[in-house]
Backbone of each chain as nested JSON, in Angstrom:
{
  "chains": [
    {"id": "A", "residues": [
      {"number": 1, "name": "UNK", "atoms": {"N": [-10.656, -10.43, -17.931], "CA": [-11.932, -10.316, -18.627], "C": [-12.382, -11.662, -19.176]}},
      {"number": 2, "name": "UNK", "atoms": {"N": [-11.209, -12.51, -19.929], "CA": [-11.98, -14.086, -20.442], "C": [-12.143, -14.747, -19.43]}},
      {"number": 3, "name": "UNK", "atoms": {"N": [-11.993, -14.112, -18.089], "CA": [-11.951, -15.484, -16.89], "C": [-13.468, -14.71, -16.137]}},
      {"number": 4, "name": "UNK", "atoms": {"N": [-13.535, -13.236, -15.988], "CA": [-14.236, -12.959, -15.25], "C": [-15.868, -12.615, -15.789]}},
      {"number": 5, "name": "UNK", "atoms": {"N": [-15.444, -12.066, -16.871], "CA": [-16.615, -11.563, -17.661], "C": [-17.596, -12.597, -18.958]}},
      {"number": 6, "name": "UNK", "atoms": {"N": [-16.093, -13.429, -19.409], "CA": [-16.581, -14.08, -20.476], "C": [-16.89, -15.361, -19.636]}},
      {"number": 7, "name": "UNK", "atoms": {"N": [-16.409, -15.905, -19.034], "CA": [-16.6, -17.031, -17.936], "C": [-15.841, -18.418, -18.387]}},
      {"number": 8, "name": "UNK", "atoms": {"N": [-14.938, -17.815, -18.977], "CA": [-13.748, -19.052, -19.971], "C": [-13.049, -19.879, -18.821]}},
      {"number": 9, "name": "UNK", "atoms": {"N": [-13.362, -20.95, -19.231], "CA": [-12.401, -21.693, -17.994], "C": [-10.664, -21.329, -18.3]}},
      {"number": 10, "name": "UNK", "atoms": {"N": [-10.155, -21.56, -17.266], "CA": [-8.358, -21.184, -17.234], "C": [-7.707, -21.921, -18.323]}},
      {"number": 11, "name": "UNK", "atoms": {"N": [-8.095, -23.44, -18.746], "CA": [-7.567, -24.282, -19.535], "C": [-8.042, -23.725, -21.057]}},
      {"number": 12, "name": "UNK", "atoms": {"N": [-8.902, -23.212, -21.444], "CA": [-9.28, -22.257, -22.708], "C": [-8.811, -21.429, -22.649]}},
      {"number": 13, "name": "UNK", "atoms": {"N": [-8.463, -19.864, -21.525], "CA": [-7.618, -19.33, -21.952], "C": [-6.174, -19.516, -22.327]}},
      {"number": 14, "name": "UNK", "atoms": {"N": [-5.682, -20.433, -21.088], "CA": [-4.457, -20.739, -21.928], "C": [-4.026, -21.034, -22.954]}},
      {"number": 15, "name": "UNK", "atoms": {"N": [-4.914, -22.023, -23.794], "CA": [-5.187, -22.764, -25.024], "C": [-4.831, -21.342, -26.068]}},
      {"number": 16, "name": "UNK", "atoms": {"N": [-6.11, -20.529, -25.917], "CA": [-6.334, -19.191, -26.615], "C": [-5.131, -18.638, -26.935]}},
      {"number": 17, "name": "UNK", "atoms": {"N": [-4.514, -18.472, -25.572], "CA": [-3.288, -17.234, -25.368], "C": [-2.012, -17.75, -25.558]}},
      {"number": 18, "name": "UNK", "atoms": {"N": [-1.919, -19.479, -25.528], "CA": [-0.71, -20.143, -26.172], "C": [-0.027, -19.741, -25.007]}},
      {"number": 19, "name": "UNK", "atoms": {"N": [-0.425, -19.562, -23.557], "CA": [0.594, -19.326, -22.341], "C": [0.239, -20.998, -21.187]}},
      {"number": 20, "name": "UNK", "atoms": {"N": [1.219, -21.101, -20.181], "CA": [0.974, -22.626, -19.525], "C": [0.338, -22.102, -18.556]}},
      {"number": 21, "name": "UNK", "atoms": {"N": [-0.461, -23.112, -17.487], "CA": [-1.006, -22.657, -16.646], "C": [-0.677, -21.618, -15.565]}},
      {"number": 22, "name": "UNK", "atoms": {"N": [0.757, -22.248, -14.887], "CA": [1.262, -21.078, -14.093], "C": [1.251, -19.87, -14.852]}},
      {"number": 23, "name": "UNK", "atoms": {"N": [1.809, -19.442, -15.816], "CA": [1.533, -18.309, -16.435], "C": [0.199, -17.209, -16.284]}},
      {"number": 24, "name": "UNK", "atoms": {"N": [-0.511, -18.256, -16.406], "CA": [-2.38, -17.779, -16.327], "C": [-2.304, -17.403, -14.934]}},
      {"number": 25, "name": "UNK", "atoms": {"N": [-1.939, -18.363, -13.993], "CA": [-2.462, -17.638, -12.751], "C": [-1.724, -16.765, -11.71]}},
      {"number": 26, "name": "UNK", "atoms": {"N": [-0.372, -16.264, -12.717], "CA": [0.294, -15.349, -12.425], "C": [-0.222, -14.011, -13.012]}},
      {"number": 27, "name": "UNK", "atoms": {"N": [-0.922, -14.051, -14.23], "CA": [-1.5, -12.75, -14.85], "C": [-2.988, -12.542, -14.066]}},
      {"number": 28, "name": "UNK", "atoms": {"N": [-3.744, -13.85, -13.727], "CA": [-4.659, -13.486, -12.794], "C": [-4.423, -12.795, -11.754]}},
      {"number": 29, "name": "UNK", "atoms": {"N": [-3.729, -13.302, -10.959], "CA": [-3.625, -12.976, -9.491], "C": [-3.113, -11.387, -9.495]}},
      {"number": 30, "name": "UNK", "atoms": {"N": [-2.079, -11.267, -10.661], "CA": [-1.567, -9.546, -10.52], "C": [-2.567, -8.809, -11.086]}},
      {"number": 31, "name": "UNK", "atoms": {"N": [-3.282, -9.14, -11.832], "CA": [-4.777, -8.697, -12.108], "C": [-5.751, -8.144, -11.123]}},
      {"number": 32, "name": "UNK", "atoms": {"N": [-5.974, -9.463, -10.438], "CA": [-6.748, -8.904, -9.339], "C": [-6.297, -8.189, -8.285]}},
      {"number": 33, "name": "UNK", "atoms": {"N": [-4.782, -8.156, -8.234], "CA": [-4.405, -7.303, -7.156], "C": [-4.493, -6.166, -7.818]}},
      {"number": 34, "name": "UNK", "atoms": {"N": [-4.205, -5.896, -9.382], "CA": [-4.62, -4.557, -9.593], "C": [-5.84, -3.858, -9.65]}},
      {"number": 35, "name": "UNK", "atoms": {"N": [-6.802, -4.924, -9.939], "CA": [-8.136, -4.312, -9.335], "C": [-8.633, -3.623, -8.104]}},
      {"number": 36, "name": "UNK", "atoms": {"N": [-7.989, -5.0, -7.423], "CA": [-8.564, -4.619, -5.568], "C": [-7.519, -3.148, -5.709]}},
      {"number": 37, "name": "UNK", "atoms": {"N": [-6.748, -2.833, -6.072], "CA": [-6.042, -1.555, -5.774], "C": [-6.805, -0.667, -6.084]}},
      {"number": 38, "name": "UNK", "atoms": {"N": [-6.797, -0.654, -7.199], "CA": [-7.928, 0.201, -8.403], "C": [-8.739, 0.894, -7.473]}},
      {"number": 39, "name": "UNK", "atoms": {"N": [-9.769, -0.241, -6.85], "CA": [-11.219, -0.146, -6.668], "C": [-11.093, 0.445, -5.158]}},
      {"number": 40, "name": "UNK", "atoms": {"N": [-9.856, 0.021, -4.133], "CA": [-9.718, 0.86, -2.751], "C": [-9.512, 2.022, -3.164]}},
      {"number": 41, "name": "UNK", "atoms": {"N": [-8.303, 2.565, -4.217], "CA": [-7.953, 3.573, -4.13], "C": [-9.393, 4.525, -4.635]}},
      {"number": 42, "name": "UNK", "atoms": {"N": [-9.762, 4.029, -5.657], "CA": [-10.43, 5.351, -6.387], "C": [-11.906, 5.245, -5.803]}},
      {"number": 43, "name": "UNK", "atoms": {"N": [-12.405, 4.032, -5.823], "CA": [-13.766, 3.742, -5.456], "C": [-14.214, 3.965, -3.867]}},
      {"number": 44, "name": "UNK", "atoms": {"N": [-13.574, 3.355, -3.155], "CA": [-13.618, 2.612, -1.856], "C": [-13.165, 4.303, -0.648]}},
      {"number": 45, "name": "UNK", "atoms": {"N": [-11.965, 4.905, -1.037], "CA": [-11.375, 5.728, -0.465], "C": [-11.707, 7.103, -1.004]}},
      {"number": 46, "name": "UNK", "atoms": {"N": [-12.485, 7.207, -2.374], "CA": [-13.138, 8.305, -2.806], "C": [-14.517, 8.362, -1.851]}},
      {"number": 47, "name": "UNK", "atoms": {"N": [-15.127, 7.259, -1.412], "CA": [-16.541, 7.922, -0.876], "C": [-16.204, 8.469, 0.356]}},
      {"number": 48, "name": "UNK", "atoms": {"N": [-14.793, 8.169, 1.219], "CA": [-14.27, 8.828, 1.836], "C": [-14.889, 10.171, 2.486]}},
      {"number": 49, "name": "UNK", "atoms": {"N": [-13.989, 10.659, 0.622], "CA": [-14.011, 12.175, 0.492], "C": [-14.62, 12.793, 0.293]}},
      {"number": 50, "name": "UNK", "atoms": {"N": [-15.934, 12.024, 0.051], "CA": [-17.248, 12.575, -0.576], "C": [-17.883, 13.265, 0.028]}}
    ]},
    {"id": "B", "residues": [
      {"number": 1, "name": "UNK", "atoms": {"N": [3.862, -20.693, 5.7], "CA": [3.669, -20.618, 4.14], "C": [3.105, -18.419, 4.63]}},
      {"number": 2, "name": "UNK", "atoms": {"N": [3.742, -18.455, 3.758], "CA": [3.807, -16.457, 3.96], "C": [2.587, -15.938, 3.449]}},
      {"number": 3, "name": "UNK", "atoms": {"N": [2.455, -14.73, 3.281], "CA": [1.047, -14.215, 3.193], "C": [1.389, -14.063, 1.846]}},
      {"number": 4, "name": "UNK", "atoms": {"N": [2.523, -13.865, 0.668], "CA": [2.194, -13.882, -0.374], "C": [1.961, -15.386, -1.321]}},
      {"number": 5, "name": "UNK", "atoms": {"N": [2.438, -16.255, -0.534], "CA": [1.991, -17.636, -1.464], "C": [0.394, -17.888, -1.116]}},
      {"number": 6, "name": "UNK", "atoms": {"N": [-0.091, -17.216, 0.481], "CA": [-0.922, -17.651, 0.159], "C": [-1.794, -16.898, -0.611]}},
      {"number": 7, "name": "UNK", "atoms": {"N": [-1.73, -14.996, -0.715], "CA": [-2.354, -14.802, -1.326], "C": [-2.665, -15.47, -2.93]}},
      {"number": 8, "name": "UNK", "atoms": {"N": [-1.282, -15.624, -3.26], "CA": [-1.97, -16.263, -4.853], "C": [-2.457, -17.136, -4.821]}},
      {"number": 9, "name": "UNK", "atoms": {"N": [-2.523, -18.724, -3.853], "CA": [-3.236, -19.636, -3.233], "C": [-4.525, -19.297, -3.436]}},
      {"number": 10, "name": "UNK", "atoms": {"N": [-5.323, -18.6, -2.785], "CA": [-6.518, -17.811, -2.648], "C": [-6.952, -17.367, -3.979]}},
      {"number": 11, "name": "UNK", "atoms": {"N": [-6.062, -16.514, -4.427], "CA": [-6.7, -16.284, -6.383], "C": [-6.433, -17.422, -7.118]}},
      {"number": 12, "name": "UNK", "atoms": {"N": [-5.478, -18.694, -7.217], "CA": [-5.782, -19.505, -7.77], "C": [-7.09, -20.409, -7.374]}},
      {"number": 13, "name": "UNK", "atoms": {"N": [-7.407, -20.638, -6.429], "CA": [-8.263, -21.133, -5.705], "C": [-10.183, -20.855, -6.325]}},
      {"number": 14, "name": "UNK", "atoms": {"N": [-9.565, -19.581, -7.232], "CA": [-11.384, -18.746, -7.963], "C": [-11.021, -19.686, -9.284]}},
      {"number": 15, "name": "UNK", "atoms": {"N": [-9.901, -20.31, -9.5], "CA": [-9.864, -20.789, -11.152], "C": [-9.701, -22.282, -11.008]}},
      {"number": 16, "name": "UNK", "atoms": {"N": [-9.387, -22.763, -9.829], "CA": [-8.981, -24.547, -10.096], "C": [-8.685, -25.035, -8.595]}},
      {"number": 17, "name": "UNK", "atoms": {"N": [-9.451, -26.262, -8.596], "CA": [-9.424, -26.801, -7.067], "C": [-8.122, -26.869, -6.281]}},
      {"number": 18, "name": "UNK", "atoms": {"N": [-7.564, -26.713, -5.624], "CA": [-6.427, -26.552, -4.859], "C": [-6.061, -28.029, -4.666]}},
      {"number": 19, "name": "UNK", "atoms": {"N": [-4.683, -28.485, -4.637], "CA": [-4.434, -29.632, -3.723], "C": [-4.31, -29.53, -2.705]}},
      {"number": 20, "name": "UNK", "atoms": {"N": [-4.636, -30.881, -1.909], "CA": [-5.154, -30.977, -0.346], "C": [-3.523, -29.964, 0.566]}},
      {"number": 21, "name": "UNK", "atoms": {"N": [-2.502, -30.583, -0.013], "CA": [-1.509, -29.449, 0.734], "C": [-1.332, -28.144, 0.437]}},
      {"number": 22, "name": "UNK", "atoms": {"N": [-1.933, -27.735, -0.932], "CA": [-2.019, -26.26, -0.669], "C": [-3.253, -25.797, 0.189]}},
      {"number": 23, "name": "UNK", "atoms": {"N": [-4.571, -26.477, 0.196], "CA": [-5.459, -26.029, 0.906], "C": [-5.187, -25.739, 2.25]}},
      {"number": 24, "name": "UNK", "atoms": {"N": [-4.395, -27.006, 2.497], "CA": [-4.454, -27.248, 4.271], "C": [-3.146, -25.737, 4.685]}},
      {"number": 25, "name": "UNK", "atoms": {"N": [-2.59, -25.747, 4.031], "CA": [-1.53, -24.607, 4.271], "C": [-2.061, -23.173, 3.895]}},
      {"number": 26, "name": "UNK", "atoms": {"N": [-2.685, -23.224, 2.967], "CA": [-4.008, -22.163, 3.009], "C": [-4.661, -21.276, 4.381]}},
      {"number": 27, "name": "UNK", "atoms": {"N": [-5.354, -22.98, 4.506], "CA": [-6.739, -22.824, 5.988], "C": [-5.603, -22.678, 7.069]}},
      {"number": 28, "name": "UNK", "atoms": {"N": [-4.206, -23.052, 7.496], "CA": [-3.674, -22.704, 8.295], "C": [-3.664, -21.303, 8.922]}},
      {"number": 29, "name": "UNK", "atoms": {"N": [-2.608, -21.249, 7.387], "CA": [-2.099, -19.603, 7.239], "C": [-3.373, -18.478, 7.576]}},
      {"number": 30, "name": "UNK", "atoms": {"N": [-5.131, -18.631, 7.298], "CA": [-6.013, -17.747, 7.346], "C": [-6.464, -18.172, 8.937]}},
      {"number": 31, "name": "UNK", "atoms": {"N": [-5.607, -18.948, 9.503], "CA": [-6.135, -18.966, 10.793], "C": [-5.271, -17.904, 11.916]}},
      {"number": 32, "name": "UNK", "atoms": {"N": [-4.621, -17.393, 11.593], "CA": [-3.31, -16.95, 11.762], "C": [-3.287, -15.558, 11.476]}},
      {"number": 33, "name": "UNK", "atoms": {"N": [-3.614, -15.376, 10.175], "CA": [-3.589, -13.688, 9.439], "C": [-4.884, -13.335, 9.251]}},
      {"number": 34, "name": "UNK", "atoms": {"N": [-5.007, -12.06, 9.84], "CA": [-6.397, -11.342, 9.381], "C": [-6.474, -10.842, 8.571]}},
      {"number": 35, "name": "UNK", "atoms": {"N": [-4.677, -10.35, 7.723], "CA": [-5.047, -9.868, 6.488], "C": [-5.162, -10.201, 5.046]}},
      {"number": 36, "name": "UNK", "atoms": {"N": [-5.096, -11.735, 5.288], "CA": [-5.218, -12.254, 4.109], "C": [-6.686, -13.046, 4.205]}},
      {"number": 37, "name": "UNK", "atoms": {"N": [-6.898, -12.864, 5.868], "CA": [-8.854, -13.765, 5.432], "C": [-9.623, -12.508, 4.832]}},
      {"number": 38, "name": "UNK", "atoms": {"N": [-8.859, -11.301, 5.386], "CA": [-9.687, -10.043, 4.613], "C": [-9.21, -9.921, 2.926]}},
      {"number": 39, "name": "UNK", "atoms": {"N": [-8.39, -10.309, 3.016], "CA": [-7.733, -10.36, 0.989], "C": [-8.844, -11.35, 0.482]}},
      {"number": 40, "name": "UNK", "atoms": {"N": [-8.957, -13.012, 1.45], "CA": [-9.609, -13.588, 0.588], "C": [-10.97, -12.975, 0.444]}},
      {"number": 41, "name": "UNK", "atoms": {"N": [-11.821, -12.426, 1.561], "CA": [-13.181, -11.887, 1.377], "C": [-13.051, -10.457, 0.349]}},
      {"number": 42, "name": "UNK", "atoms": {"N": [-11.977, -10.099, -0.04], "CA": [-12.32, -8.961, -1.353], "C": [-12.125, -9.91, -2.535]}},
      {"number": 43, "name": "UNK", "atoms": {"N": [-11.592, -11.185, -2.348], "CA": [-11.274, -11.777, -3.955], "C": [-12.574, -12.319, -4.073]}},
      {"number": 44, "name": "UNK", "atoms": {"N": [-13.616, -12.479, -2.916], "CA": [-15.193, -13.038, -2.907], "C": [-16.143, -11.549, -3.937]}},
      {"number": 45, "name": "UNK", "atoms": {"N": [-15.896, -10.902, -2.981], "CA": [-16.497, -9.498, -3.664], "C": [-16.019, -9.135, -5.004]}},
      {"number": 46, "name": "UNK", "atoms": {"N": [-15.104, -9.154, -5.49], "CA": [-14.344, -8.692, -6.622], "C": [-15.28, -9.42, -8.055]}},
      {"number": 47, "name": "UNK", "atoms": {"N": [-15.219, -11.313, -7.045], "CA": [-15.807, -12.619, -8.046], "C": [-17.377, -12.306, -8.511]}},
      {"number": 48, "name": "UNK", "atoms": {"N": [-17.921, -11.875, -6.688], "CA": [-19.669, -11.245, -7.463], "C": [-19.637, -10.279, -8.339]}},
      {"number": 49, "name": "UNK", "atoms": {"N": [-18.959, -8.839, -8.171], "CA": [-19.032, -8.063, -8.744], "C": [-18.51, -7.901, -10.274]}},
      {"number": 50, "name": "UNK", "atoms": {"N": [-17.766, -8.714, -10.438], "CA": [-18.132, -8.982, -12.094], "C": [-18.753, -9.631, -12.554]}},
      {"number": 51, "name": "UNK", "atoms": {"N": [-19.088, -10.504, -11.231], "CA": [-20.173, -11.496, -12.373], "C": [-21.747, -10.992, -12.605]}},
      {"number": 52, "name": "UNK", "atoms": {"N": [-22.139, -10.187, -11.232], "CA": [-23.551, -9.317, -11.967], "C": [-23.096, -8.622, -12.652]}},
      {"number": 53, "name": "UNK", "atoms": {"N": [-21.328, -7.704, -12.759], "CA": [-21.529, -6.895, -14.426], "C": [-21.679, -8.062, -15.986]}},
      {"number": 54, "name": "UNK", "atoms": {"N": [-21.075, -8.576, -15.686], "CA": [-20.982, -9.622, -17.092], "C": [-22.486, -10.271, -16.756]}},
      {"number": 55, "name": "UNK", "atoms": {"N": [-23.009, -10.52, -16.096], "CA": [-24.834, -10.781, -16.198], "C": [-25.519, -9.964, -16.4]}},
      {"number": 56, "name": "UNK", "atoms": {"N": [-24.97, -8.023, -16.7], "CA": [-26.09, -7.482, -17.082], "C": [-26.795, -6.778, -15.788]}},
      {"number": 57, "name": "UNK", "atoms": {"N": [-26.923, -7.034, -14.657], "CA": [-27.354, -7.078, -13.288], "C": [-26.934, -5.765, -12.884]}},
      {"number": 58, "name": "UNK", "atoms": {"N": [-25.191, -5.443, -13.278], "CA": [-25.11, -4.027, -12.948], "C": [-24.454, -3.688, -13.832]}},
      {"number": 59, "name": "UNK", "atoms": {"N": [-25.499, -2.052, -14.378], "CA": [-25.069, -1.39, -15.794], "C": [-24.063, -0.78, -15.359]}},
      {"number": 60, "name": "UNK", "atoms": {"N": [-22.931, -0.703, -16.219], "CA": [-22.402, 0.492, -16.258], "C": [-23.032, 1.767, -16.34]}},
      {"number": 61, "name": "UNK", "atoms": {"N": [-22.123, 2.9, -15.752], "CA": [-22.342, 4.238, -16.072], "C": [-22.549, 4.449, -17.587]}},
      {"number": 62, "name": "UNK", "atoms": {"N": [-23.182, 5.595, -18.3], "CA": [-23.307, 5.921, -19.392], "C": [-21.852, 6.606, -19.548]}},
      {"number": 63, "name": "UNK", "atoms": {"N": [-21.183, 6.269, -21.179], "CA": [-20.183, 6.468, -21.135], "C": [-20.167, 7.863, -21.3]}},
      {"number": 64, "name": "UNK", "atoms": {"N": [-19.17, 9.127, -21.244], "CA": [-18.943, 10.359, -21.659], "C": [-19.434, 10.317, -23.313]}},
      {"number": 65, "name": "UNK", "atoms": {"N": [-19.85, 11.244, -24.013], "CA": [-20.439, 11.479, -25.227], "C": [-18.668, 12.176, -25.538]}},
      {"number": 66, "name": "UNK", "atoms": {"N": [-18.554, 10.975, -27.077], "CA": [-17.564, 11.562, -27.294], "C": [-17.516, 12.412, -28.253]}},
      {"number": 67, "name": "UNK", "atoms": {"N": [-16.632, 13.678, -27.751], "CA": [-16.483, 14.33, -29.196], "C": [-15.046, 15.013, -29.335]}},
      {"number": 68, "name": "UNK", "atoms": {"N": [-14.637, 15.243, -28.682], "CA": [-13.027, 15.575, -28.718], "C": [-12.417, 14.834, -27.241]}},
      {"number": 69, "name": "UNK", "atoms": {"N": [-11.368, 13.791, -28.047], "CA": [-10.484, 13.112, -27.11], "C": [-9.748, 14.113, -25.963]}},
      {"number": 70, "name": "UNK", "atoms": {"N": [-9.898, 13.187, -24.646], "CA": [-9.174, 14.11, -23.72], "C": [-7.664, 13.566, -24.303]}},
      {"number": 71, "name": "UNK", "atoms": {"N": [-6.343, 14.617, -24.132], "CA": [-5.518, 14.525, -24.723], "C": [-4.728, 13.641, -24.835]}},
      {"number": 72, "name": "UNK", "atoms": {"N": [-5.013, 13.209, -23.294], "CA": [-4.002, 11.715, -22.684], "C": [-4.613, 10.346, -22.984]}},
      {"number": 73, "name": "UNK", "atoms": {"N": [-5.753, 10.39, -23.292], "CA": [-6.485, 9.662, -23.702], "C": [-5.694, 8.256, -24.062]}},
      {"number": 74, "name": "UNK", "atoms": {"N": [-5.507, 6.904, -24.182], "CA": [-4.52, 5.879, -24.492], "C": [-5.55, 5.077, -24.772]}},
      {"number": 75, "name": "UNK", "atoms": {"N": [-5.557, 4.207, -26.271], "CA": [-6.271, 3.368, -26.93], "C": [-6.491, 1.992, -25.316]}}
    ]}
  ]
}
């Protein structure tokens, strides 16, 4: 959300969250893989069924 | 370079310029796998689609009117 929504660069959140960079773009990346999951499973594979 | 370095390659890639050897091992690897040039084109879609929600561009649904929590409900 501070990267996607708020539009915080990576070096502010880290700052924020007191985590190092790799850190950040390890919580990103499993982030977005939980999205893209999210959004096939329920979104993407629901109009499916529709 | 495997399809999971590069996938995170690819999501780091939305937050900070890549170095020239991760790129080039990148553009390899997506020459190669179809399923990670298709990973990178949902991390494209994923990038618009929050950014017209956080612009306002696309509303959310109206939320449920609350009046008694469903039970499972989690803050």
């Amino acid at each position: 959300m501070m990267r996607e929504l708020m539009g915080l660069e990576t070096t502010d959140i880290c700052a924020e969250l007191g985590i190092t960079a790799n850190h950040c773009g390890v919580l990103m990346h499993r982030a977005r893989l939980g999205l893209r999951a999210c959004l096939g499973e329920r979104w993407f594979a629901a109009e499916d069924h529709a | 370079m495997n399809c999971q370095q590069a996938t995170r390659l690819i999501s780091e890639a939305q937050d900070r310029p890549l170095a020239v050897g991760e790129h080039t091992g990148v553009r390899l690897h997506l020459m190669i796998c179809v399923n990670c040039r298709r990973f990178k084109a949902q991390m494209g879609v994923l990038r618009q689609a929050t950014g017209r929600l956080a612009s306002g561009a696309a509303p959310l649904p109206d939320d449920e009117p609350t009046g008694s929590a469903p039970a499972d409900a989690k803050d």
